[in-house]
C-alpha positions as CSV (number, residue, x, y, z in Angstrom):
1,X,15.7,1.4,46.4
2,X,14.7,1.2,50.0
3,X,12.8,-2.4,50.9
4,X,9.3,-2.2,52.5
5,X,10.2,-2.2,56.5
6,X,13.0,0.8,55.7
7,X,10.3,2.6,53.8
8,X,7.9,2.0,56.7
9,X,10.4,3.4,59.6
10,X,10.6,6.5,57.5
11,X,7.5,7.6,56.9
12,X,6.9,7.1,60.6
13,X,10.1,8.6,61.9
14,X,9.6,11.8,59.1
15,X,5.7,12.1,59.8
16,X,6.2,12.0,63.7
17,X,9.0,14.8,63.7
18,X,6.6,16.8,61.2
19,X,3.1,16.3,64.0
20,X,6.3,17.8,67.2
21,X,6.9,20.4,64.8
22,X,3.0,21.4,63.8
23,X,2.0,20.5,67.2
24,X,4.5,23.4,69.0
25,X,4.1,26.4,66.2
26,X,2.8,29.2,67.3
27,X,-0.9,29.2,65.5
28,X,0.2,32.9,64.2
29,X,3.4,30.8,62.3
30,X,0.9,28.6,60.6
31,X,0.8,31.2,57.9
32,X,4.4,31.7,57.4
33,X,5.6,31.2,53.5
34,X,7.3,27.5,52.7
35,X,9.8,27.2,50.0
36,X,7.0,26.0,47.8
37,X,5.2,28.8,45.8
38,X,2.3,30.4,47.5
39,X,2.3,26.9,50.2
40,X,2.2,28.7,53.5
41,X,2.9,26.3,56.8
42,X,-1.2,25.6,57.0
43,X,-1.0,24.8,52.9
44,X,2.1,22.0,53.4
45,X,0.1,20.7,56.8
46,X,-3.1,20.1,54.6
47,X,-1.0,18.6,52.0
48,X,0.6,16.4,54.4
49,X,-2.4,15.4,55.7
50,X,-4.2,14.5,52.1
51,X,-0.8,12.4,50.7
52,X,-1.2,10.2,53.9
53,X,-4.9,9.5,53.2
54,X,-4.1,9.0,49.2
55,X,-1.0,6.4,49.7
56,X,-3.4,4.6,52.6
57,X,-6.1,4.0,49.7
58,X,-3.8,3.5,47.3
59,X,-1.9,0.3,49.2
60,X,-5.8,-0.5,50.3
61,X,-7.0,-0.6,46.6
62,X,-3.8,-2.6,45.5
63,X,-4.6,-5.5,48.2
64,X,-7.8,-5.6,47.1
65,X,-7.7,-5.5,43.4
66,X,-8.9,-2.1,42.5
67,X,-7.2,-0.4,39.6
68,X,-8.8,3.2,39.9
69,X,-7.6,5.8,41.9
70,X,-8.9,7.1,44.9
71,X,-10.5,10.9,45.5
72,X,-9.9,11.7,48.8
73,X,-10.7,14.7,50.7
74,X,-8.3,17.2,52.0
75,X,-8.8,18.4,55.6
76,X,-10.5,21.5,56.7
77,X,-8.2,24.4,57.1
78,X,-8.4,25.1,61.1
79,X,-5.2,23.6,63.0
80,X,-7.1,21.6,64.7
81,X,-9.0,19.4,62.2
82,X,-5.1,19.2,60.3
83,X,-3.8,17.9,63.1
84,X,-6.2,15.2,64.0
85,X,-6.1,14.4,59.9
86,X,-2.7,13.7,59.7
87,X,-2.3,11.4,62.8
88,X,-5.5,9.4,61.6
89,X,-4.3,9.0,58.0
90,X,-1.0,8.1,59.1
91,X,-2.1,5.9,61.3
92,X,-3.8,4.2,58.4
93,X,-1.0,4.2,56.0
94,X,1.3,2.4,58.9
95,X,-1.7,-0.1,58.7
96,X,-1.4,-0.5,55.2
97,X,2.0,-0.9,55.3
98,X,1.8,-3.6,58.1
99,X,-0.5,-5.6,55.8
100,X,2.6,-6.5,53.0
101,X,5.0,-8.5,52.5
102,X,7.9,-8.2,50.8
103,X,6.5,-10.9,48.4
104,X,2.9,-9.5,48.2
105,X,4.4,-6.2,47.4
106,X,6.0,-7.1,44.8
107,X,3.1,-8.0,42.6
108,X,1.2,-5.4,43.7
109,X,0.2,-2.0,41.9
110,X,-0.9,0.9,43.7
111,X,-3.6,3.3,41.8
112,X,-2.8,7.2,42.1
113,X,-4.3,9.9,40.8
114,X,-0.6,10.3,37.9
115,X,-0.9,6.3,37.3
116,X,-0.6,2.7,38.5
117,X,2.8,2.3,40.7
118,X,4.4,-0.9,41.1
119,X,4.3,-1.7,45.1
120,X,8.4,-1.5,45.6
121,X,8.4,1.7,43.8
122,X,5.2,3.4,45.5
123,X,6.8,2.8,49.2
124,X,10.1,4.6,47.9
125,X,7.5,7.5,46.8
126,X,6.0,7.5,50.5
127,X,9.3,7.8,51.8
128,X,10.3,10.1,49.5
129,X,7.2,12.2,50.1
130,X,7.5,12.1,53.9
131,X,11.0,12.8,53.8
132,X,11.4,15.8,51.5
133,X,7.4,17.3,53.1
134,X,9.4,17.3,56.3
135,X,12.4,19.2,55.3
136,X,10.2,21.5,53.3
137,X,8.3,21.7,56.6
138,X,11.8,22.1,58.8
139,X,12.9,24.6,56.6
140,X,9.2,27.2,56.5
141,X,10.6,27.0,60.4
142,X,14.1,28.2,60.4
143,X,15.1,24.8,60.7
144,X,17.7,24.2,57.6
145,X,18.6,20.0,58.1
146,X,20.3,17.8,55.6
147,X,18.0,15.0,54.5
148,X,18.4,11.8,56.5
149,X,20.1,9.0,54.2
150,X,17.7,7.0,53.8
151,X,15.6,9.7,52.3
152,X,18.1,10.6,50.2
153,X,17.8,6.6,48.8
154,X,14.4,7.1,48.3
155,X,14.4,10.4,46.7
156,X,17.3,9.1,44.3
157,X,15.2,6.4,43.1
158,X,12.0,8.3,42.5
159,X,13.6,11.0,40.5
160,X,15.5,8.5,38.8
161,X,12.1,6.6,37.7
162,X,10.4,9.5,37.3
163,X,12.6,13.3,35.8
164,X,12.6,11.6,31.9
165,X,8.4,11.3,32.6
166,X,8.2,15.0,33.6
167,X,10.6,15.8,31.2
168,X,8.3,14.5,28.2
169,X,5.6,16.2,29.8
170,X,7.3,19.6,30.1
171,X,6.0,22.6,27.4
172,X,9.8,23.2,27.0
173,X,12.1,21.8,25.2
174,X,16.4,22.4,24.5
175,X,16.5,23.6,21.5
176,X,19.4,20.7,20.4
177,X,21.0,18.1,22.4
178,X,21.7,18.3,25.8
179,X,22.8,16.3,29.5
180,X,22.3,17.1,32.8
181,X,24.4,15.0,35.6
182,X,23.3,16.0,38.7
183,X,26.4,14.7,41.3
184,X,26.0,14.6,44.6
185,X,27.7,12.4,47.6
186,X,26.1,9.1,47.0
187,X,23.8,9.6,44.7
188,X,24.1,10.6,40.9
189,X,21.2,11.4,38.1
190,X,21.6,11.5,34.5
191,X,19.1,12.5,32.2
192,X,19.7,13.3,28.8
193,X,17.8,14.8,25.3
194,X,18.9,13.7,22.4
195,X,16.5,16.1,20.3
196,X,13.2,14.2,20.6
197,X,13.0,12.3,23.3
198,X,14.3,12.7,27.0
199,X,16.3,9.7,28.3
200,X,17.9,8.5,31.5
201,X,21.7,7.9,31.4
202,X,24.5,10.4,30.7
203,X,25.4,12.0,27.0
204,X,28.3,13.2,25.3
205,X,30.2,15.4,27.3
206,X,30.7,18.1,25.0
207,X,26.6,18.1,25.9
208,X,27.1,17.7,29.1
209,X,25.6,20.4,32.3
210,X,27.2,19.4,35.4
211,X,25.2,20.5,39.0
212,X,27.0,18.9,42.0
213,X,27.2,19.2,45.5
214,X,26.5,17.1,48.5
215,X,23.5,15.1,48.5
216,X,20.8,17.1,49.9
217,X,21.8,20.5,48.0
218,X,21.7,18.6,44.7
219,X,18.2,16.9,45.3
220,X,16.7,20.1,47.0
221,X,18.0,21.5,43.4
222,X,16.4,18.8,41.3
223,X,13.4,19.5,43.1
224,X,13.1,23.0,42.9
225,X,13.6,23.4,46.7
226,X,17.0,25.7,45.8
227,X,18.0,27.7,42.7
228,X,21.4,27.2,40.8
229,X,23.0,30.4,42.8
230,X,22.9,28.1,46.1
231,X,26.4,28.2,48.0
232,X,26.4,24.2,47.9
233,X,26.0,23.5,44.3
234,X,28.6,24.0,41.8
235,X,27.9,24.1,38.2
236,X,30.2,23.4,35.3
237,X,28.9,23.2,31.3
238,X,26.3,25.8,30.0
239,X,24.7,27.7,33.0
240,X,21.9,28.8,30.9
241,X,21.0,25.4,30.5
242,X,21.8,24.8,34.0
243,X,19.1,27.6,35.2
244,X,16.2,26.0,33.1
245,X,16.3,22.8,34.5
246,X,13.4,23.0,36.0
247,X,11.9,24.5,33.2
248,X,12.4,21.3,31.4
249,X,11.7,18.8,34.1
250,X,8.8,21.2,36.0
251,X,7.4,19.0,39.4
252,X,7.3,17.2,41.3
């Protein structure tokens, strides 16, 4: 888990590289497809844009004791307005950021829209958001980057905290036991079913799907950036299994 100030150089260092990339695309380019279904470039500005604004009211509503989540807007659709959007709302999450300490932070709970978010764990989502927005962003624009390592850190620790949630959540199930172990460089994710419940941590092996590759491949995987057929994963247990993993962990 990245602390406060590392999550707070990311989100500025990923946010400002994703304002030089908006700021010199064509305005023809700002409807070019993402690797998010049916986001075009405009779609993952706008988006960009709106998750700055939410994670600003969300630190603002921690600090002052307010336990519902905020509605905020999302900006108009010309480049222009986008543009201005995301450097104001970023401008207000840095503040809100600025305004913590480690200490304060640690008590505090952040309201958004899926739930209250303990303060140490909503800053890794920022980074994580910023970080993986960016290469998504990178990516719509032939750009095809690994993912910095502190993102990586911060992407790790959300998807560790949160693939059993959106596993419960998920419509499908495996029909009996089953493990994923998802290996990459640094980081490594286990998640498991044991026929009712999805759990973190790794199962038997004879259960066991193993997706590896270097870091970035294997998160861009668990987040449905890249399918199984991707020259830097490698897969080894049932690749049935393997191909539905995002079936049964769908988001986020």
């Amino acid at each position: 888990m990245l602390d406060l100030t590392r999550c707070r150089e990311v989100v500025r260092r990923e946010i400002a590289a994703d304002l030089a990339r908006l700021e010199r695309t064509p305005q023809g380019n700002w409807e070019s497809p993402t690797r998010l279904p049916a986001w075009s470039v405009r779609n993952l500005a706008r988006h960009i844009a709106y998750g700055q604004r939410l994670e600003a009211e969300a630190m603002r509503r921690a600090r002052e004791g307010i336990p519902e989540a905020a509605d905020v807007p999302t900006p108009g659709p010309d480049r222009g307005s986008i543009l201005a959007a995301i450097r104001r709302n970023h401008e207000q999450l840095l503040a809100e950021m600025d305004w913590h300490t480690p200490e304060s932070l640690g008590s505090a709970i952040c309201p958004m829209y899926y739930g209250p978010v303990p303060g140490p764990l909503a800053v890794n989502v920022w980074a994580f958001e910023a970080g993986i927005h960016a290469n998504d962003l990178a990516a719509a624009l032939g750009e095809d980057l690994p993912l910095a390592p502190d993102v990586v850190q911060a992407t790790a620790t959300v998807l560790g905290a949160s693939l059993p949630l959106l596993a419960m959540a998920a419509a499908e199930r495996p029909a009996s036991p089953l493990a994923f172990v998802l290996a990459g460089d640094t980081v490594r994710l286990d998640l498991r079913y044991d026929g009712a419940s999805w759990l973190p941590g790794p199962g038997p092996g004879e259960e066991t799907v193993r997706i590896s590759g270097d870091d970035t491949a294997v998160l861009l995987f668990a987040l449905g950036r890249i399918v199984l057929d991707h020259p830097g994963l490698a897969v080894s247990g049932a690749q049935e299994d393997a191909r539905r993993f995002k079936d049964y962990t769908p988001g986020p």
